[in-house]
N, C-alpha and C positions, 0 to 999 in steps of 0.2 A: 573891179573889186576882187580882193583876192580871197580864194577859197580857205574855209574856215576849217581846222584841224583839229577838236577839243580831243585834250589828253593831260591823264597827272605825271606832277613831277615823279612820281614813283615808277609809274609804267615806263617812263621814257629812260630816267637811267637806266633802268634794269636792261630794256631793252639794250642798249649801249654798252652796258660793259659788266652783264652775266660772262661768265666762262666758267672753266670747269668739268666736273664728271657728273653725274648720274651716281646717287649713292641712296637708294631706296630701301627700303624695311623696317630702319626703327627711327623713328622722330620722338622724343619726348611729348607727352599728351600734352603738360605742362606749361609747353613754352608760348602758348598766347596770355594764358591769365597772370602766369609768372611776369611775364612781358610786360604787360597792363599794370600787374601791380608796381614794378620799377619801375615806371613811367610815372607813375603816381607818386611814387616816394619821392621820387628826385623833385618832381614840381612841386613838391610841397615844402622844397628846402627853398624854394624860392626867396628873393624877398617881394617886398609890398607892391612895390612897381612892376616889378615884372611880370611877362605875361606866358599862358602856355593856351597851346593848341592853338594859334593863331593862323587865321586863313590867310594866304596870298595867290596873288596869281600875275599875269606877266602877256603881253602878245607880242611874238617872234615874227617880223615877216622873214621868206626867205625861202627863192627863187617862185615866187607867185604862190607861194600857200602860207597862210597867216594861221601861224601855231597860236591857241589858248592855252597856256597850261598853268593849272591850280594844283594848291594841294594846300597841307597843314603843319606848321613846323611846331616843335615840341612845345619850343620855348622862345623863348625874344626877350634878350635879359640886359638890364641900363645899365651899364658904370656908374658909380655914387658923382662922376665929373660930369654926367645928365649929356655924356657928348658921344661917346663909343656905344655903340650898341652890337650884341652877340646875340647870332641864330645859335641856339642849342639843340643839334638832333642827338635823341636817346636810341640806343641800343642795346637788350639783353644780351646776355648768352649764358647759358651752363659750363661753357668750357672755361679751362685753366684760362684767366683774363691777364695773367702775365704773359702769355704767347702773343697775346694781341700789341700790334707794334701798328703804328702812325698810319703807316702804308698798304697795311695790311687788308684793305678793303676800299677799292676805289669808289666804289657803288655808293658806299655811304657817303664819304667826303665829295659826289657829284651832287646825290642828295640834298645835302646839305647846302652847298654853295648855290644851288638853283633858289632857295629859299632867300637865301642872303641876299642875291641878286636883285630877286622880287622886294624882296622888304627897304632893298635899299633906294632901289628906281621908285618907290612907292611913295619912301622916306624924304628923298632928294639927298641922302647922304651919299660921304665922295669914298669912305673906307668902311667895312663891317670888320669883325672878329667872327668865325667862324670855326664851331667846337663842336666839338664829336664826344659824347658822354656813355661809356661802355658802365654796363651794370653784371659784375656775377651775380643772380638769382637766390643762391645758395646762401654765399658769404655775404652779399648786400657791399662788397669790395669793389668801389670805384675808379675808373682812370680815364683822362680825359685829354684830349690830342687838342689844339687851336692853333689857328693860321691865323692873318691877318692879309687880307687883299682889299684894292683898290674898287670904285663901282668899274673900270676899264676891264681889269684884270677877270671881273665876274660876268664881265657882261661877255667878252672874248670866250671865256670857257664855256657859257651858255647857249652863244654861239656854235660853240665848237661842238656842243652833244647834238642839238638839233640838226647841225647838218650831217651829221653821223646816223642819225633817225631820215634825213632827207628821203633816200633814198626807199622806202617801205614806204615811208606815207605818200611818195609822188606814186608807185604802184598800187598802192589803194587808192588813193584819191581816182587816176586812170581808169581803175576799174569800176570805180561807182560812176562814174561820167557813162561809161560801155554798157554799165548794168541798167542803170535808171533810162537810157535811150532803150534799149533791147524791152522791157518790159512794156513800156510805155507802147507801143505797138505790137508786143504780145497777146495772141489773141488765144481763144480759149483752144487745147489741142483736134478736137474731134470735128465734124461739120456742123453737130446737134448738138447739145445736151439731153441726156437720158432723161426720162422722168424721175423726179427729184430732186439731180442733179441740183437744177438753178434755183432750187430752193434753199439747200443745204449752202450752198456758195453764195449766195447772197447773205444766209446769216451769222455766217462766219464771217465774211467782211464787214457786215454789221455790228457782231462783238468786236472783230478789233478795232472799229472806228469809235466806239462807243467805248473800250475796255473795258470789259466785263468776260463774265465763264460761261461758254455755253457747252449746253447737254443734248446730245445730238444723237437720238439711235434714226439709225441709218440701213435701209437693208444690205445683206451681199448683194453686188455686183452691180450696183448703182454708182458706182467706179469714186466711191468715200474717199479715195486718196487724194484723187487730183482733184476732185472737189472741194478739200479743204486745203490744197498745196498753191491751188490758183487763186482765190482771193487771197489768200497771205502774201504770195508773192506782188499780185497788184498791188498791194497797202506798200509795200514795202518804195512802187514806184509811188504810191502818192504822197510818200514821207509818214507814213505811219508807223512804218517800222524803222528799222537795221536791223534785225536777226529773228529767225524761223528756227525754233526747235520741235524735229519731227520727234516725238519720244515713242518707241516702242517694248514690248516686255520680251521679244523675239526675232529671231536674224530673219526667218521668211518674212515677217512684215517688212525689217529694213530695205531688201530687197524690191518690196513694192515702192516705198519710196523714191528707192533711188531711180527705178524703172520711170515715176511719174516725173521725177524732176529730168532726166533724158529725154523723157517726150519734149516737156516743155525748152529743153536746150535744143532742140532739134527745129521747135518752132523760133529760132532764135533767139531764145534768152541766154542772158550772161550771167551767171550768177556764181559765187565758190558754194559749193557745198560739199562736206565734210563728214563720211562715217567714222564714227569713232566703233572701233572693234576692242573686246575684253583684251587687257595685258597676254593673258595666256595661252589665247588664240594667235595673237600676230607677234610674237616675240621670237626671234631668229635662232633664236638659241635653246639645244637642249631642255633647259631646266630655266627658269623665269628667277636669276639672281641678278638684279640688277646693278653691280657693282665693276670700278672700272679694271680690275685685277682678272673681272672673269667674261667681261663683256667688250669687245672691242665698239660696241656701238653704245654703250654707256662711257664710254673714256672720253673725256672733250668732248660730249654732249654739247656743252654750251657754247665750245670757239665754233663751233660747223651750225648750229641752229638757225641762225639768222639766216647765211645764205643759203640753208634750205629752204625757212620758209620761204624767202623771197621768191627762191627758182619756181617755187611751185607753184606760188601763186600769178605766176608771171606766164607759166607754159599752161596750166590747167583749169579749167573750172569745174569738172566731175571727180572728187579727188574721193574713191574707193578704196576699200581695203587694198585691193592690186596698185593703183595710182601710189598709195601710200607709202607704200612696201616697194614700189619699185624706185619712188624717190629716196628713200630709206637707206636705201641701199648705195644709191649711190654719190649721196652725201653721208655714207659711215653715220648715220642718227638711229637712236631707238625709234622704234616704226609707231610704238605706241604712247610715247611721250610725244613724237612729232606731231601724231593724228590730235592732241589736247592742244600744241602750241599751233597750228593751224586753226583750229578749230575757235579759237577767241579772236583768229581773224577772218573768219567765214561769214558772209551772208545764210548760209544754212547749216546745220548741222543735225545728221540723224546718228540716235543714240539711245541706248536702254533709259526706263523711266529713271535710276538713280544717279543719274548725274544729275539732277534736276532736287529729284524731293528726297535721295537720300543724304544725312547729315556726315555719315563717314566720307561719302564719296564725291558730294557734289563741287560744282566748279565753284570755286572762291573767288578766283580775279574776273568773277563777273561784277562790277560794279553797279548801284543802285541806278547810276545814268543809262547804263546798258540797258539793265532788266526794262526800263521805263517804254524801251523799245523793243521790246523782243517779244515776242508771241509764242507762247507752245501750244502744239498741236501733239495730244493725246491719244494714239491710235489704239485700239484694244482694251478702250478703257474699264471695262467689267475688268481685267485682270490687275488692274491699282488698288483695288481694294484691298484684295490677300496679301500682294506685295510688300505694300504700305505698311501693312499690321507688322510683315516680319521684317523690315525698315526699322521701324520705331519700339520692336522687342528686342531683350537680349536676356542670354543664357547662362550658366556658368553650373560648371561640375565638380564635383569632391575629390575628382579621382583626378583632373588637372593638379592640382595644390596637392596633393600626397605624394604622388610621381618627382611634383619640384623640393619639398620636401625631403624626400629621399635622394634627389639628385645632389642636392646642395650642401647636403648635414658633413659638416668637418671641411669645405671649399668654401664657403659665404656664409657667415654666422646671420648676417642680416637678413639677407634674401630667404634663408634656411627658416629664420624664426618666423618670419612674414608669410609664409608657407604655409609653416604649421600650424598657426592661428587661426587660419580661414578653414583650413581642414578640420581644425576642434571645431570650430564656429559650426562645419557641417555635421560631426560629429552628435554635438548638442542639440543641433533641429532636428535629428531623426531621432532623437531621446523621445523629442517633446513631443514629436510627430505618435511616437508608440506604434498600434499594428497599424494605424494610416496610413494610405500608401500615398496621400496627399492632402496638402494643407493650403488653403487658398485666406490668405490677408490682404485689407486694401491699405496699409501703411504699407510705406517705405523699408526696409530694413537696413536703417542707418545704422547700427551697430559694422556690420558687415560692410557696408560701404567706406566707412572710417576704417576698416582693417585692406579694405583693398585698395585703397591712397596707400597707408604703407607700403605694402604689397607693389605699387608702380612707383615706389621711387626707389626703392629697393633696385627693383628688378632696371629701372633706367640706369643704376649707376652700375649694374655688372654687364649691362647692352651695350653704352655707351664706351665704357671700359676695353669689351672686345671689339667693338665695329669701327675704332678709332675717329676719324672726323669726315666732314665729306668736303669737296670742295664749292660747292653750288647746291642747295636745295630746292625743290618744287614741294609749295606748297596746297596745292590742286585737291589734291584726295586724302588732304588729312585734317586733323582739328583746327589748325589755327599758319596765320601769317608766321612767320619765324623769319632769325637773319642768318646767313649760310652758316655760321660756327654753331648754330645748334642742330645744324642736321646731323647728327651722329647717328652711327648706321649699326649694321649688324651684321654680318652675313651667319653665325652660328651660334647659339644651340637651338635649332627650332623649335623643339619644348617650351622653354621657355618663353621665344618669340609669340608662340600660338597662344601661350595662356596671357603674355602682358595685353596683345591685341586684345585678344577677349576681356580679358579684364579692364582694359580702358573704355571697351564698347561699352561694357556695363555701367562704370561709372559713369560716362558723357548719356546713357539711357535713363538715367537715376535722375537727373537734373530736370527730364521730361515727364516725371513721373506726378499724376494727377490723378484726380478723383476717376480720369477715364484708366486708369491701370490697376492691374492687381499682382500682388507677388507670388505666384505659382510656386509649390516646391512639392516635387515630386520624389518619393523614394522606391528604392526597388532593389530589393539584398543591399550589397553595400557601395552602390549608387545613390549619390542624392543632387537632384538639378533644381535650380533655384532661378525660375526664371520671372523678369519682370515682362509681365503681358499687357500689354495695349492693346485694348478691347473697342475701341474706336478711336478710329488714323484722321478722322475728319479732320479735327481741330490742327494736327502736326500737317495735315497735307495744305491747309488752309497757309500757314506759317511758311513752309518751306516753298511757298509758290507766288509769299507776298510780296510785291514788287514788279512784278512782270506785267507787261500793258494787257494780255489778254491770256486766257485759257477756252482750248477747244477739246473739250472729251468727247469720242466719239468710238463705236461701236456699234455691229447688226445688231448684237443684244444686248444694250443699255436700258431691259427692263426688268420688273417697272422701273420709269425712271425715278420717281418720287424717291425709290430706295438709295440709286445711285447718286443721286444728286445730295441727298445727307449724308452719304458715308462718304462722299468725295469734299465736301466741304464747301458745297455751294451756299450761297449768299442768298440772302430775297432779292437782291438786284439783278441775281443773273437771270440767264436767259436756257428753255430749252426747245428744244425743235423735234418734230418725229416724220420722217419719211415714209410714206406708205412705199408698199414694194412694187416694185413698176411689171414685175412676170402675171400674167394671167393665174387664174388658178387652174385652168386645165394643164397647165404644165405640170403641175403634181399632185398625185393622188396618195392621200394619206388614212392611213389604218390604226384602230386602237385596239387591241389584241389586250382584252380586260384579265390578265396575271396578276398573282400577288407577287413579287420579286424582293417582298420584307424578308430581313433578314433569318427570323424565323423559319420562312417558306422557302427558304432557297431551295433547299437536298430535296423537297418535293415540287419544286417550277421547273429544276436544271432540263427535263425530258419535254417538256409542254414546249417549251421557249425555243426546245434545240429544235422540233419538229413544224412550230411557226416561223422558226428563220428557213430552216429548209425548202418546205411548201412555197415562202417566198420567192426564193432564190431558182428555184425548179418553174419556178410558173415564166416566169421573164428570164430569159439567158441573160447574165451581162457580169457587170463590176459591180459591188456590196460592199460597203461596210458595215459592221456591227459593232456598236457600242455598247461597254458594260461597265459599270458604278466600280468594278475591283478589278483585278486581274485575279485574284481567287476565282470568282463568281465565273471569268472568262473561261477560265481554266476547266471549271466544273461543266460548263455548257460546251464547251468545246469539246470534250469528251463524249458527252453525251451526242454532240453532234456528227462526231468521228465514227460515233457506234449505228449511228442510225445509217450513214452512207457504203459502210463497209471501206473507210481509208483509215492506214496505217500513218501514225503522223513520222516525218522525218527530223531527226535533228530535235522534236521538239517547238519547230518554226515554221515548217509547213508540212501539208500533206494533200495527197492526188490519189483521187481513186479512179481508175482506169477507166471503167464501164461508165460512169456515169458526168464523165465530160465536165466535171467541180474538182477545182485547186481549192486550197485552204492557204490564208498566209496567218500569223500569229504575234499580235506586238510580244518585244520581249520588252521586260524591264529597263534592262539598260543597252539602248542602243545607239551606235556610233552616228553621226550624222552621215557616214557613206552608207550605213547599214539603214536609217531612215530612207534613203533616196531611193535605194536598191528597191526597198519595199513597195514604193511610190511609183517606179519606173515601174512594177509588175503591169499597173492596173491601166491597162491599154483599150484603145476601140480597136473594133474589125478582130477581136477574138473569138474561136469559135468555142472557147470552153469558158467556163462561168468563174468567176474569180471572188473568193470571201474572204475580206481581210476580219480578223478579230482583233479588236483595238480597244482602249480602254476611254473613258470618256474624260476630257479636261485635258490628254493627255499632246504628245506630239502631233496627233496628227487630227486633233478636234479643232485647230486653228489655222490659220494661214494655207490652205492647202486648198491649190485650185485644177480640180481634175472635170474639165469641162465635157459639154458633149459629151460620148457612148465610155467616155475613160470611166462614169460611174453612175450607175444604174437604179442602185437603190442605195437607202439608207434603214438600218433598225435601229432602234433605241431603245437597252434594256433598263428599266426605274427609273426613275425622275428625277437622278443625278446626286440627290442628298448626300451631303458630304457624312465620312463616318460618323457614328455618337460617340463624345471620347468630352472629355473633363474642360477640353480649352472653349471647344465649338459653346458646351452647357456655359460655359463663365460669361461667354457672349450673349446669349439668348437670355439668361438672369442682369443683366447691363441694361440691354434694351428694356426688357421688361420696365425694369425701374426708371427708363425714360421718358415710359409710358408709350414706347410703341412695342409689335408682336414681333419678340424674340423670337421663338421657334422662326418666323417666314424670314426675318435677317438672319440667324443662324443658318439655318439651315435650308427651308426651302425656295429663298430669292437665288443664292448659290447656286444650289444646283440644281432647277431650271433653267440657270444661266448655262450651264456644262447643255443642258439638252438641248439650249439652242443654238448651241455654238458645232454643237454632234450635226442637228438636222439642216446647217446652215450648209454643207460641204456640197450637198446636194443638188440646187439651182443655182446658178453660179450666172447666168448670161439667158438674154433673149430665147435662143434657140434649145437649151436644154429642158429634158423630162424626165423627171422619175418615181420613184415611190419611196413613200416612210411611211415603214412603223415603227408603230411605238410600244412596247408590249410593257404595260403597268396598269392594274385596275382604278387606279389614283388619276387616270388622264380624266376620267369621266366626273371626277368632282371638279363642283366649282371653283375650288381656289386654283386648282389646277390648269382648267381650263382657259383662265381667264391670263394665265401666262404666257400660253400658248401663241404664238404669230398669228394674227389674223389669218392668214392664207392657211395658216393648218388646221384650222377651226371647222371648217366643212368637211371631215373626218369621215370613213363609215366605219360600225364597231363590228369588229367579228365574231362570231359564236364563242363563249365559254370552250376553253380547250382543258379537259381534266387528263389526266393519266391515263 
């Protein structure tokens, strides 16, 4: 029996005969719905008999793999002589549709003829008519191309694509034969399972088996990676799957990832898996333009694509940033389009959470057959929440639209008026606003939304105007499917670009706009931002994840979960799990240092607090971190702290006082990920001077950071994490209210007890490691407090009242 191939007509020609440049930056927002609607008008000029969106499909054998391929043709239209019958594929475009010429697009006329094919083998017909129906958008001006071929003549060239595809799908197919043997004797990578371990991995194999979401807090160092990397991987040898998505919020988590899928490649697995890294990280060039004038690895993108993926996936199956980049290179391809077209043919892929649940960015030519198989696994998942929120918000400023305004007044009468209407628009809301410096409504602001539709087609036809056409477009990270004549580009004036972006984010956020949103509009001198806030991501994260056979969120601090589990968009069907932590409790001893750290009491704690980190840090020599709610707050104690030892700070980043054997290091604000490392490589074992970093809490180094053994000694933790009070956090906590659950503890205090235990989590990390935390806040010793607390830090001792 020959091995089965399923695949649409769409993917396969593209496959076959894309070529082309790379011409990134402005795609019209427009051209899916514009698209849709021409699609529409034209079948409605139908007549009575004829038919539109008609399924077909076809099976190809050929050299021992038996292609299925479906899809849906537009149209299927009879001759009044009830004997000819014509496939009609539609296609938009915005472009001048007098340039388009016969030949001008093979992709579609392959299209097309595969349909014809099918309908005819379907049919028992011995001739079709085969017609290509071009639609300008704009003008609603038609023109339409027809062949007439034989069923020989169709079957020949259907032939002809498929063995053109031969070659990829005989290296997939190889590979799953390689991959499903390798797993199947895959055995789990260590001698043991940790304690919890085999609990955690048994019910993540049980969600995917079952498809459902599970909610999994997990402690550190219970080794959560490969605990959720190994049953997915199994499912996948027992046909549960085809695709693993690891999603993370952070490059150190990808990291562990990729480390755990190494282990298991080491115990013999075969598998592809694929990091996807940001455009701006891995792009070879200077400045991130992706055009073929200024990129020689954007120029013919499309003639060299193919046989890179193929080499790659034929030489590698750990295909890293470096792997990427090195193939990259020397197939002349963008490193970071390459890592997206690998990646729709990977058994794994690790990647930030928005390729997944973001709408601007997510992958498109994941098809609903796909998702049906695929599984994501949610690493960090307390950090989806915030995310999600700024996902599904969007923004917009008065002082964008004045700037283009001005830019444009006496060059583009159009673009110029459309400008200036949204800026009166903002003009009028800080009237109405008066001394308010903020107006919160839960309607829509359709007025304004109706002004910035003009506002984007304006601005498409001066984009489209300078960026001239592109030859090949990917449609991956943007709104909608397109045909390559409407990928008109941009390389200049980035003003403009910045604000059309933005203003289509708005519009496409407008359409998600529910009784969970409110319209924010904040002014401030002659500033005014007008932003649509989503105050719960549940129900969008629900949406953008609908489809996919399974979800596994997991995190040390997935609590409570009862919180996580409604703001993440779990079902009454799903499932959740809690791992107890497998270290003794004599491995760490924890303190509550009863301080008020309210904001109020800051300028009178800053000496108490700097004198109980010290005391700390002097009684045990070693490695410290300290965490604090600001960098103000850090700022102020760390001074104080400076004064108390007699060291001079250097630089501002660290300081050493001689006599008493204590370094100081200090986060700054913005630091380079070499300048993160530098800080991280400070904190060594077998030191004989005491080392105190002062870090801020939620921030770089409250996550992912595994400094085992004597590399860290103790932990502090100043307040109990509470995110600032400020108008957006308050819009949240009056939302909940009215849900009838406690705003305040979703606003603010589930949050940031989540930051405290993600601060005090750096600390036990393994078996063998020991240390101490405090906590210095008078709020640990209440009950609501406490009861958030980790089990294992619950056996606390409190320490005397420290006054001035």
């Amino acid at each position: 029996m020959a091995e089965i191939f399923n695949m649409s007509v769409r993917s396969l020609v593209e496959y076959v005969y894309r070529s082309g440049s790379i011409e990134s930056g402005f795609r019209t927002s427009r051209a899916l719905t514009e698209g849709t609607k021409a699609h529409q008008k034209l079948q409605k000029q139908y007549d009575e008999l004829d038919l539109h969106e008609v399924y077909v499909s076809a099976e190809i054998t050929y050299q021992g793999l038996l292609f299925v391929i479906d899809g849906r043709c537009d149209g299927l239209l009879l001759d009044p002589d009830g004997v000819t019958v014509t496939v009609d594929e539609i296609k938009s475009t915005s472009s001048d549709i007098s340039l388009i010429e016969a030949d001008s697009y093979p992709v579609h006329w392959a299209q097309a003829k595969c349909y014809a094919y099918m309908v005819a083998k379907d049919r028992g017909l011995t001739r079709m008519r085969v017609q290509l129906t071009y639609m300008q958008v704009e003008t609603e001006e038609v023109r339409r191309f027809v062949v007439e071929a034989s069923i020989e003549e169709l079957e020949q060239f259907v032939f002809h694509v498929v063995q053109r595809f031969y070659p990829y799908a005989l290296a997939k197919y190889e590979h799953e034969q390689r991959r499903n043997l390798s797993i199947k004797e895959l055995a789990f990578p260590f001698p043991s399972y940790r304690e919890g371990q085999r609990k955690l991995a048994g019910a993540v194999y049980q969600t995917i088996n079952e498809g459902h979401k599970l909610f999994a807090k997990a402690p550190t160092g219970i080794g959560k990676t490969i605990s959720t990397l190994f049953p997915a991987v199994k499912a996948i040898g027992e046909g549960l799957l085809q695709r693993i998505f690891y999603l993370t919020a952070k490059t150190i988590t990808r990291t562990a990832a990729e480390e755990a899928y190494s282990l298991l490649q080491d115990q013999g697995l075969r598998l592809h898996t694929v990091t996807i890294t940001a455009k701006d990280k891995v792009c070879f060039k200077d400045e991130v333009r992706c055009t073929k004038e200024y990129c020689e690895f954007a120029d013919g993108y499309y003639d060299r694509i193919n046989e890179a993926v193929l080499d790659l996936l034929r030489h590698e199956t750990m295909m890293t940033r470096h792997v990427i980049e090195s193939y990259a290179r020397k197939h002349r391809v963008c490193p970071f389009e390459f890592s997206l077209d690998v990646a729709y043919a990977a058994d794994a892929i690790i990647c930030d959470y928005n390729y997944i649940f973001d709408p601007r960015v997510n992958l498109k030519r994941l098809f609903e057959e796909q998702k049906r198989q695929t599984a994501l696994l949610v690493d960090e998942a307390h950090n989806l929440v915030d995310r999600a929120r700024e996902m599904y918000s969007s923004e917009l400023q008065k002082s964008s639209f004045l700037a283009l305004q001005r830019e444009f007044k006496g060059v583009h009468a159009e673009l110029h008026d459309a400008a200036k209407a949204i800026n009166q628009y903002f003009i009028a809301l800080r009237k109405r606003m008066g001394d308010s410096p903020m107006l919160v409504e839960p309607e829509l602001p359709e007025s304004l939304i109706a002004q910035l539709e003009v506002f984007i087609a304006a601005a498409e036809k001066v984009l489209a105007g300078a960026g001239g056409r592109a030859d090949q477009g990917r449609a991956d990270i943007f709104s909608g499917e397109t045909t390559p004549d409407e990928s008109d580009r941009l390389t200049e004036p980035a003003l403009l670009l910045e604000a059309y972006f933005s203003t289509q984010n708005f519009v496409r956020i407008a359409k998600l706009f529910d009784e969970r949103y409110v319209t924010f509009t904040a002014s401030d001198r002659n500033e005014v931002n007008v932003k649509l806030f989503c105050l719960d991501p549940s129900h969008l994260l629900r949406q953008m994840g609908k489809g996919y056979r399974s979800h596994v969120f997991f995190s040390a601090t997935l609590s409570p979960l009862s919180y996580f589990m409604d703001t993440l968009g779990a079902g009454e069907e799903d499932y959740s799990v809690t791992v107890p932590s497998p270290f003794s409790k004599d491995q760490l001893e924890v303190f509550v240092q009863p301080l008020s750290t309210r904001y109020q009491d800051r300028e009178r704690s800053r000496e108490p607090i700097a004198r109980s980190i010290l005391e700390l840090v002097t009684g045990r020599p070693g490695n410290y971190f300290v965490f604090f709610p600001s960098y103000a707050y850090m700022s102020s104690v760390y001074e104080a702290f400076t004064d108390l030892v007699g060291a001079q700070p250097a630089d501002g980043a660290s300081s050493r006082e001689a006599g008493s054997g204590l370094d100081v290091l200090v986060q700054q604000a913005l630091m380079s990920e070499e300048e993160r490392e530098q800080f991280l490589a400070a904190f060594q074992a077998g030191t004989e001077r005491t080392l105190v970093g002062f870090v801020v809490m939620g921030g770089i180094f409250s996550e992912g950071i595994d400094l085992v053994g004597d590399r860290l000694t103790g932990v502090a933790v100043v307040g109990v994490g509470l995110p600032q009070l400020g108008p957006e956090r308050n819009l949240i906590k009056s939302y909940m209210d009215s849900t009838g659950k406690n705003g305040y503890e979703y606003a603010y205090v589930f949050p940031g007890m989540n930051k405290v235990q993600q601060a005090g989590g750096r600390l036990i990390r393994s078996e063998t490691d020991r240390g101490v935390l405090l906590l210095i806040d008078d709020r640990y010793l209440q009950p609501l407090y406490q009861r958030l607390l980790p089990e294992e830090w619950r056996d606390y001792t409190v320490l005397p009242s420290r006054r001035r």
